[in-house]
C-alpha positions as CSV (number, residue, x, y, z in Angstrom):
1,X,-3.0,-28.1,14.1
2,X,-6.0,-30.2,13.2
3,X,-8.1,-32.2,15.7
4,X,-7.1,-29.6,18.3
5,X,-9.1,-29.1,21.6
6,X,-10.0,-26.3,23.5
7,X,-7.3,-28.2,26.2
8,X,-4.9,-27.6,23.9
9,X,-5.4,-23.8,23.1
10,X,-5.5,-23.7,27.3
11,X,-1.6,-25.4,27.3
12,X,-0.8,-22.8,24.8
13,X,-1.8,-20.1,27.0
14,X,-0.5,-21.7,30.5
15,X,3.1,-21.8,28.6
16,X,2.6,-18.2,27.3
17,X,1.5,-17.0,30.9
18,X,4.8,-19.1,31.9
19,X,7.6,-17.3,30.1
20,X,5.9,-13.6,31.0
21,X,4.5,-13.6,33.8
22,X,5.3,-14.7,38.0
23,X,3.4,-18.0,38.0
24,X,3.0,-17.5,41.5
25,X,-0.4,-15.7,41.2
26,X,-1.3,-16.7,37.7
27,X,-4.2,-19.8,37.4
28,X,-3.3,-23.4,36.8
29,X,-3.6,-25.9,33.8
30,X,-7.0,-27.2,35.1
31,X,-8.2,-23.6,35.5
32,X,-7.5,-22.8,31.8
33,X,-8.8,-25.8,30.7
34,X,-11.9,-25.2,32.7
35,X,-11.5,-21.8,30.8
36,X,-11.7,-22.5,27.2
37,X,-14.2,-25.3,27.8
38,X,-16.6,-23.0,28.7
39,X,-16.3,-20.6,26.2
40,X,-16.1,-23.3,23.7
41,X,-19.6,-24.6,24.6
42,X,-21.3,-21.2,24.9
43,X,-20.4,-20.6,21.5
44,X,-23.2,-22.8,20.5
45,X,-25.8,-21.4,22.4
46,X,-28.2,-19.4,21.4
47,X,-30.2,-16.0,23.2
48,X,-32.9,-14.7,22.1
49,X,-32.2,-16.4,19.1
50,X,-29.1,-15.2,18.1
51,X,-25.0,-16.8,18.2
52,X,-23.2,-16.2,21.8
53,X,-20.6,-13.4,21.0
54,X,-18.5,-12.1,24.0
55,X,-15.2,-11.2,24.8
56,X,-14.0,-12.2,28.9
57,X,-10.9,-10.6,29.9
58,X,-9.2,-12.5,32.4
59,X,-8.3,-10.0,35.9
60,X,-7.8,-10.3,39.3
61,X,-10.4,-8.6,41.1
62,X,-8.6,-7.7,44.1
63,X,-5.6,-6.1,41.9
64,X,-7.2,-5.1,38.9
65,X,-5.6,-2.3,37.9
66,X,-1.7,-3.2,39.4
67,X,0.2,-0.7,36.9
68,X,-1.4,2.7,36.5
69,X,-0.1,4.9,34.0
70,X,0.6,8.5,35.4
71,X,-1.5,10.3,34.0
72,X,-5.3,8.8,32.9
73,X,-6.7,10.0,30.0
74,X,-10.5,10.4,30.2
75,X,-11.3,7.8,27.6
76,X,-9.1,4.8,30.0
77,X,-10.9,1.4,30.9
78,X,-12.4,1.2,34.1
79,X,-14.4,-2.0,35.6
80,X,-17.6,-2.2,37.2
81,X,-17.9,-4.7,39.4
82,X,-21.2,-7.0,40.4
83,X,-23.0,-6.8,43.7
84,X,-22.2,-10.6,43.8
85,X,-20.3,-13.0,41.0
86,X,-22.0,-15.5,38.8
87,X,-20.3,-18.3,38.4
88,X,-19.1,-19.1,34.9
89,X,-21.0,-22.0,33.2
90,X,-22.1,-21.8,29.0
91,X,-25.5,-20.8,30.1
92,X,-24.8,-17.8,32.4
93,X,-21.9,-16.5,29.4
94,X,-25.3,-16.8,27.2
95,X,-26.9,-14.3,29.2
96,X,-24.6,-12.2,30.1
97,X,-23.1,-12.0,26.3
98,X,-26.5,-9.6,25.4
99,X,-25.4,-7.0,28.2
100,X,-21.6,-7.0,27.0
101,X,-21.7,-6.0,23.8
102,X,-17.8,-7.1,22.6
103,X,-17.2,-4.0,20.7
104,X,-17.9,-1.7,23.5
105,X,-17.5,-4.0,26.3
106,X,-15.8,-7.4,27.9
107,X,-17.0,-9.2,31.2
108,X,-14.3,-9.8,33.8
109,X,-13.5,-13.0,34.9
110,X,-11.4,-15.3,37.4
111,X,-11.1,-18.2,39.7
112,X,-11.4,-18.2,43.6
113,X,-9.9,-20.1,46.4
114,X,-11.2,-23.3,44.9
115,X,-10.5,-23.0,41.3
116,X,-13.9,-22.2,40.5
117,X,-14.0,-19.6,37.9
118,X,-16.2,-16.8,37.9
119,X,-17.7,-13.6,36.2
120,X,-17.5,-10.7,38.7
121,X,-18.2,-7.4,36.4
122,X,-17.5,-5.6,33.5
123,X,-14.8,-3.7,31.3
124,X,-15.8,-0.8,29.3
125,X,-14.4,1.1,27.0
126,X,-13.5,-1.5,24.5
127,X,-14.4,0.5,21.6
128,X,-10.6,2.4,21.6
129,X,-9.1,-0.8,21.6
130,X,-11.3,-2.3,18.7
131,X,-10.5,1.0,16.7
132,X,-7.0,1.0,17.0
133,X,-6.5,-3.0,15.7
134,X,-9.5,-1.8,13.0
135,X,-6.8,0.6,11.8
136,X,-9.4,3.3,12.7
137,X,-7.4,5.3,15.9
138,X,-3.6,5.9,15.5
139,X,-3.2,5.7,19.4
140,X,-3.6,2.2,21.4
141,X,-5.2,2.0,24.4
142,X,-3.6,-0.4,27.2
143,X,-5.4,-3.9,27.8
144,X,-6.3,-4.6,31.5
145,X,-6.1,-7.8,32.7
146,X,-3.5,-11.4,31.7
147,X,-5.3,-11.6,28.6
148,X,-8.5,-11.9,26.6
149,X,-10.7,-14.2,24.7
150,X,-13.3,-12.9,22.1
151,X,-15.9,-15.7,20.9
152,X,-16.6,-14.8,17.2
153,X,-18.7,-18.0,15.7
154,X,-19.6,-21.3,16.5
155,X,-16.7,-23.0,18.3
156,X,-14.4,-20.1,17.5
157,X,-12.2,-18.9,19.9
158,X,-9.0,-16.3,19.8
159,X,-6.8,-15.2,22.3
160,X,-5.3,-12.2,23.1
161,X,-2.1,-10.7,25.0
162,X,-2.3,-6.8,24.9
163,X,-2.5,-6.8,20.9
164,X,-1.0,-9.6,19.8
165,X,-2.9,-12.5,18.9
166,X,-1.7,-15.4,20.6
167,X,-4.1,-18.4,18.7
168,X,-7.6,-19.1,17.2
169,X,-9.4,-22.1,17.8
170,X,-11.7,-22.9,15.0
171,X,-13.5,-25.8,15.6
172,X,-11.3,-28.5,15.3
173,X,-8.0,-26.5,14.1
174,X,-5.6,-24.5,16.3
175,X,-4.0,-21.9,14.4
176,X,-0.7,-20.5,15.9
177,X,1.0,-18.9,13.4
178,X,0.2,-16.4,11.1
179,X,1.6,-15.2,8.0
180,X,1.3,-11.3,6.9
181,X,0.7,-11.4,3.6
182,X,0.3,-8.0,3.4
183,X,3.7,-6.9,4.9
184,X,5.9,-9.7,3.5
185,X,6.1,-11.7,0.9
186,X,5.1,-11.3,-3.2
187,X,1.3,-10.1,-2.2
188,X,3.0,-7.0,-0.3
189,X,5.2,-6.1,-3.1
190,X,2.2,-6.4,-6.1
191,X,0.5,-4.1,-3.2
192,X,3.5,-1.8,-2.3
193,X,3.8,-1.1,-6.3
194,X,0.0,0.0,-6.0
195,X,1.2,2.9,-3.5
196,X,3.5,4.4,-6.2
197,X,0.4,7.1,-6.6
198,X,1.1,8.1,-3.6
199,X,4.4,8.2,-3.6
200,X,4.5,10.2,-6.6
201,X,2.1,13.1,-5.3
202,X,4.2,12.7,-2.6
203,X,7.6,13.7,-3.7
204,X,6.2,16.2,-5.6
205,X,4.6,17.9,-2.6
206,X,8.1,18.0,-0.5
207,X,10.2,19.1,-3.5
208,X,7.6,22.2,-3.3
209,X,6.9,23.2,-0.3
210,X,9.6,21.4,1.7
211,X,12.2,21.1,-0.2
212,X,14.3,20.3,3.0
213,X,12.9,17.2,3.9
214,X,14.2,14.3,2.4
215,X,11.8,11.9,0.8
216,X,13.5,9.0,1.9
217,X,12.2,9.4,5.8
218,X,8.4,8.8,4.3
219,X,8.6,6.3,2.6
220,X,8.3,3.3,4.8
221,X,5.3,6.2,6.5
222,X,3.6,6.1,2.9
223,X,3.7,2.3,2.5
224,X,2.1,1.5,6.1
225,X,-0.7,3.9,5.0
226,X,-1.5,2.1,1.9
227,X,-1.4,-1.4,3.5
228,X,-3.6,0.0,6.5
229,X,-5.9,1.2,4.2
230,X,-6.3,-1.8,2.5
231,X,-6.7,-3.6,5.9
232,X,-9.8,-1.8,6.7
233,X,-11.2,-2.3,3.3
234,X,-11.1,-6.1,4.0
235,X,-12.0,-5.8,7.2
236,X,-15.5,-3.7,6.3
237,X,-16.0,-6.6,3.7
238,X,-15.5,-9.7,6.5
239,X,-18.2,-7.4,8.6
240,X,-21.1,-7.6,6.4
241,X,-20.6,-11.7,6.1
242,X,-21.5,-11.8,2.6
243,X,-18.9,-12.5,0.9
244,X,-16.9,-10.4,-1.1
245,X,-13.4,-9.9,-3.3
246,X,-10.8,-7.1,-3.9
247,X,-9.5,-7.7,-7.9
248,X,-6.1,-5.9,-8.6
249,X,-5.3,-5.9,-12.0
250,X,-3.5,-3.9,-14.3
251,X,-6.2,-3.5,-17.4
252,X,-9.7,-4.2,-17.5
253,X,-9.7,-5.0,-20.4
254,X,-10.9,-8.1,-20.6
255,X,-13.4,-7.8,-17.8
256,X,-16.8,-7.5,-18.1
257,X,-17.9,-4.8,-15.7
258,X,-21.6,-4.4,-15.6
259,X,-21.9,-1.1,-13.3
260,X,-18.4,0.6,-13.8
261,X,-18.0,3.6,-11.7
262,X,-14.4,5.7,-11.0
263,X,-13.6,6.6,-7.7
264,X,-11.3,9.0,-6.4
265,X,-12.2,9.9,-2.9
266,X,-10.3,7.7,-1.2
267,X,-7.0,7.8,-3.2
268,X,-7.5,11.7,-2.7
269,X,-7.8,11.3,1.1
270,X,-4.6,9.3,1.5
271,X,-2.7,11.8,-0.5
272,X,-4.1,14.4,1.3
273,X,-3.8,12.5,4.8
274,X,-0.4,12.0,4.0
275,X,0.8,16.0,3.6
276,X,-1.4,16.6,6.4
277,X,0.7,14.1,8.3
278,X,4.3,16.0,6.9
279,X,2.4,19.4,7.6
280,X,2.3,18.6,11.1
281,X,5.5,17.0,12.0
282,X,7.7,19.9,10.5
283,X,5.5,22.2,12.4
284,X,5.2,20.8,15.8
285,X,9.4,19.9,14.9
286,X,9.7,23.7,14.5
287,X,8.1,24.7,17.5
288,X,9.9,21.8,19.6
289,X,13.5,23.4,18.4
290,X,12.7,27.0,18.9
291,X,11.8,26.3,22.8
292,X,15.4,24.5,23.4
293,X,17.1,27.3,21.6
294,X,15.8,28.9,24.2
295,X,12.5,30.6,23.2
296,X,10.0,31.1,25.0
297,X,6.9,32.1,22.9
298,X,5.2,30.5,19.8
299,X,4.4,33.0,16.8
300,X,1.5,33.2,15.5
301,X,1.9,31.3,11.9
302,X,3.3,28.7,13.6
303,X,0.7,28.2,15.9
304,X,-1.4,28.2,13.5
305,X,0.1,26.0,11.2
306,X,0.5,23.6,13.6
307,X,-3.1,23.7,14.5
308,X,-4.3,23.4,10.9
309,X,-2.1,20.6,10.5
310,X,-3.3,18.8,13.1
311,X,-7.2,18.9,12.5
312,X,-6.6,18.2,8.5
313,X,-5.0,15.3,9.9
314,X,-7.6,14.0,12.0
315,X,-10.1,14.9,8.9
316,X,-8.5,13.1,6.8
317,X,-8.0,10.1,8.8
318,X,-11.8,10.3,9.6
């Protein structure tokens, strides 16, 4: 949508807000708009000469954490709250933005009694979550607060439920739909016939050393690790903002490469990722079904194959 606002990204989000959550406690229109305005403005400003980027996560200080999972794992979110709030306006999200770095951490905000919004701490911990949509972690980490909203560039905002991304305002357009390319569509199959490598080592490594398995339960398995991989190579590129292209082709022979090099590492670290990844699940499978037959030990090769498994795993991914 072109000639958007940031009132209409804050519609968007009020009707989002609408259909999953109890409006009963959730902030009005005019907060939201109040909101995005905000943030839209900051995004110009400059600190100590450099862009405004922040991410605010949107939580109720007095229930922050309504839903606790039963059992925390060491590496959860917590939130550190101020001795007193600051009030939200563009130049105290200036400020602010230098001690919240967005890919570690994300500044807490809401609205009082009187709709006035508010910063009143800080998230941390925001590193899992930035791994995991980075395709760098294969565990997620749950979001606190309604939702967030990351500021990436001058007058460009995104929003965020959990991880799905809701909209992006960039300056003037509101984007709300997006098409995956890379999972649908002609792009996925040219890239889906690039995996064949990998399928290929693959089915040879099952028919050897487990001949049991049947190929057909990896397959979709083999495909997402292609495409993820090839979602962080794009994604290292967009980080260094200077440009840069991915050619697929099937010949080079009419190219005119001027520093050819061939390299293997990271076709050999999928492959190898990928048995690692089998290795583990028939191990950890076999040590699952021998305790309910009733079992009530773990032999030693098992054990260790298991263990093996699991750190070549993590190597590889690494």
């Amino acid at each position: 949508m072109e000639n958007s606002h940031p009132q209409d990204l804050a519609a968007l989000v009020y009707n989002k807000l609408k259909i999953n959550k109890d409006m009963a406690s959730l902030p009005g229109l005019k907060v939201l708009e109040e909101l995005f305005d905000c943030l839209f403005y900051a995004s110009m400003c400059k600190e100590e000469s450099e862009l405004v980027k922040v991410t605010i996560t949107f939580i109720d200080p007095k229930n922050p954490d309504p839903n606790p999972p039963v059992y925390i794992v060491p590496e959860r979110w917590s939130f550190i709250a101020f001795d007193k709030p600051v009030a939200m306006t563009t130049k105290a999200l200036a400020k602010l933005s230098k001690a919240a770095d967005p890919s570690s951490s994300t500044l807490a905000v809401y609205f009082g009694d009187d709709n006035k919004l508010y910063v009143w701490g800080m998230i941390d911990q925001a590193m899992h979550y930035q791994n995991f949509l980075n395709y760098e972690s294969e565990t997620d980490s749950e979001q606190p607060g309604l939702f967030q909203v990351s500021v990436s560039d001058i007058g460009t905002l995104h929003v965020l439920f959990d991880y799905e991304l809701l909209a992006t305002l960039k300056q003037n357009v509101l984007v709300k739909r997006y098409p995956d390319v890379l999972t649908i569509g002609p792009i996925s199959k040219i890239l889906k016939k690039n995996a064949e490598f990998l399928k290929t080592a693959i089915k040879d490594y099952l028919l050897a050393k487990h001949p049991l398995e049947p190929y057909t339960e990896w397959e979709n398995f083999l495909d997402n690790l292609w495409i993820q991989t090839f979602s962080r190579m794009l994604i290292k590129i967009q980080d260094y903002q200077h440009g840069g292209a991915i050619l697929i082709a099937d010949d080079s022979i009419d190219l005119d490469v001027k520093y050819r090099i061939h390299y293997e590492r990271l076709t050999l670290a999928m492959i190898a990722h990928a048995k690692a990844a089998i290795d583990n699940y028939i191990s950890e499978s076999e040590i699952q079904n021998n305790f309910k037959a009733g079992r009530r030990s773990v032999s030693k090769q098992s054990y260790v194959a298991e263990l093996q498994s699991t750190h070549q795993k993590k190597g590889t991914n690494d």
